[in-house]
C-alpha positions as CSV (number, residue, x, y, z in Angstrom):
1,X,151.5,202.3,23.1
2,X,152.1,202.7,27.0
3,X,149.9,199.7,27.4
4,X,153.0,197.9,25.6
5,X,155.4,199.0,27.1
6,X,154.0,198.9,31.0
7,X,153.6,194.8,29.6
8,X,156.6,194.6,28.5
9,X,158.1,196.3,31.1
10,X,156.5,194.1,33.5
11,X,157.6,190.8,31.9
12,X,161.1,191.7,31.6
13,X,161.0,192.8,35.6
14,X,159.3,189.5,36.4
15,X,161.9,187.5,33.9
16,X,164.5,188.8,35.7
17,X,163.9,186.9,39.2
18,X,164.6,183.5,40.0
19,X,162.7,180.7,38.1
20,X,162.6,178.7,41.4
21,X,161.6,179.1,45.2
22,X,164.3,178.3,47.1
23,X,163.8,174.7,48.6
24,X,162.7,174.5,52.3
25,X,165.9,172.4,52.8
26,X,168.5,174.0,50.5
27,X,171.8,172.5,50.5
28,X,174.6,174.6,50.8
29,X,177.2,175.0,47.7
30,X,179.9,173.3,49.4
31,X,177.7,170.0,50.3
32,X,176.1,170.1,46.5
33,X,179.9,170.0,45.7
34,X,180.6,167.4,48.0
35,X,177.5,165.3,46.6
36,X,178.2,165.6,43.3
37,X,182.3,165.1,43.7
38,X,181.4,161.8,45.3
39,X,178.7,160.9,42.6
40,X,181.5,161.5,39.8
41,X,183.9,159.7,41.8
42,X,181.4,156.5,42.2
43,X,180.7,156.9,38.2
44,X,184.1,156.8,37.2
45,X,184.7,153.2,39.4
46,X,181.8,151.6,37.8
47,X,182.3,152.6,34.2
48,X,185.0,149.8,34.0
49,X,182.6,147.1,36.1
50,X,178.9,146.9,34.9
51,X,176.8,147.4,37.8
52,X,173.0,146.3,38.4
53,X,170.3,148.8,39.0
54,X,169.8,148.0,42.5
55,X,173.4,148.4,43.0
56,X,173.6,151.4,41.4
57,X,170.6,152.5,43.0
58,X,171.9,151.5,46.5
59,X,175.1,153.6,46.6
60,X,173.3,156.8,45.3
61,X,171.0,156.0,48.2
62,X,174.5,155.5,50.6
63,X,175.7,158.3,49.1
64,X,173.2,160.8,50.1
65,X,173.1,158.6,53.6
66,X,176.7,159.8,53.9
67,X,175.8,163.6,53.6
68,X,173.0,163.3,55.7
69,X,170.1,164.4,52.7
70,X,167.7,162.7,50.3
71,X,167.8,162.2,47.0
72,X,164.3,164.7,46.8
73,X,166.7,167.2,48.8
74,X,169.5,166.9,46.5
75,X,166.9,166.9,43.5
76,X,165.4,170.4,44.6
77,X,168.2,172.1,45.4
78,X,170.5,170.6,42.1
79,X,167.2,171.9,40.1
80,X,167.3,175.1,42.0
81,X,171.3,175.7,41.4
82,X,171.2,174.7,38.0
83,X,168.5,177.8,37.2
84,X,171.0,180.0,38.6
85,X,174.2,179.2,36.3
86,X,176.6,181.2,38.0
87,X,176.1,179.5,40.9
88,X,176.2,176.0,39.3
89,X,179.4,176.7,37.9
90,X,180.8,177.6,40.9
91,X,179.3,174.1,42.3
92,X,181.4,172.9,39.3
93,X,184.3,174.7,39.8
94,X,184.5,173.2,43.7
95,X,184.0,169.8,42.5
96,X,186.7,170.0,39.8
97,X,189.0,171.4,43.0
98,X,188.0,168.2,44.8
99,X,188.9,166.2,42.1
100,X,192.0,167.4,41.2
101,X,193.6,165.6,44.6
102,X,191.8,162.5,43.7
103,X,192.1,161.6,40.1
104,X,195.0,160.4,37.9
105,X,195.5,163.3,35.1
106,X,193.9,160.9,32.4
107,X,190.6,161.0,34.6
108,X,191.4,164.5,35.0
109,X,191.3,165.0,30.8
110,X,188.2,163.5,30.6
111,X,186.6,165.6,33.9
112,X,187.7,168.6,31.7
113,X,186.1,167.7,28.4
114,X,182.6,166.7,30.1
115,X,182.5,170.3,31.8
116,X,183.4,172.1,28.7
117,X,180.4,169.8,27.2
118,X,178.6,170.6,29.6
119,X,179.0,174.2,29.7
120,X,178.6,174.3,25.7
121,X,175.1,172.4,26.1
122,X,174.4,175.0,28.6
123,X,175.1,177.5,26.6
124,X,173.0,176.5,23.9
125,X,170.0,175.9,26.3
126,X,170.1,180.0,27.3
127,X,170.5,180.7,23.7
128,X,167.7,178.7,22.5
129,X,165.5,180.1,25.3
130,X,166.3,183.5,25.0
131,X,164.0,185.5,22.1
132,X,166.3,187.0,19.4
């Protein structure tokens, strides 16, 4: 019986750390913000133009030229923020602030019903990976 519970004592102490090293070139919160507020920004231009992948591909790439990253960087540390929710949101919550200056209050609906989505799917991620 101790055996059991020093193992599940254990896993719930090693559950509770971080999934994921922290990245050798971490971005900060405010540059993820500023990443993804400018990524949003480019998606909702090019929803009403169809774009090729190359040009898609090239202002991503101009993008993170802009902010002086990667797309690796941006990839590790997005992957790193997203396995720590609370800080994710507050990425979020920053880009929504950006936005707000910057987006007519019809784009501004639709920013507001993709992060509820969002949060819902994340939501239901957590719940399906926790044990009941």
């Amino acid at each position: 019986m101790r055996y059991i519970l020093t193992i599940l004592f254990c896993l719930l102490l090693f559950s509770c750390q971080h999934a994921l090293e922290k990245p050798e070139n971490l971005l900060s919160r405010k540059e993820m913000a500023a990443i993804l507020t400018d990524i949003y920004l480019y998606k909702q231009t090019s929803n009403n133009m169809p774009l090729s992948k190359d040009t898609a591909f090239d202002t991503y790439v101009s993008i993170f030229i802009e902010h002086n990253t990667t797309k690796e960087i941006f990839q590790d540390s997005y992957n790193y923020y997203y396995a720590e929710a609370n800080a994710m949101q507050h990425i979020y919550d920053d880009v929504t602030d950006n936005l707000k200056d910057k987006l007519t209050e019809e784009q501004l609906q639709v920013l507001e019903e993709e992060e509820e989505e969002e949060r819902l799917e994340e939501e239901e991620k957590k719940n399906a990976e926790t044990p009941e």
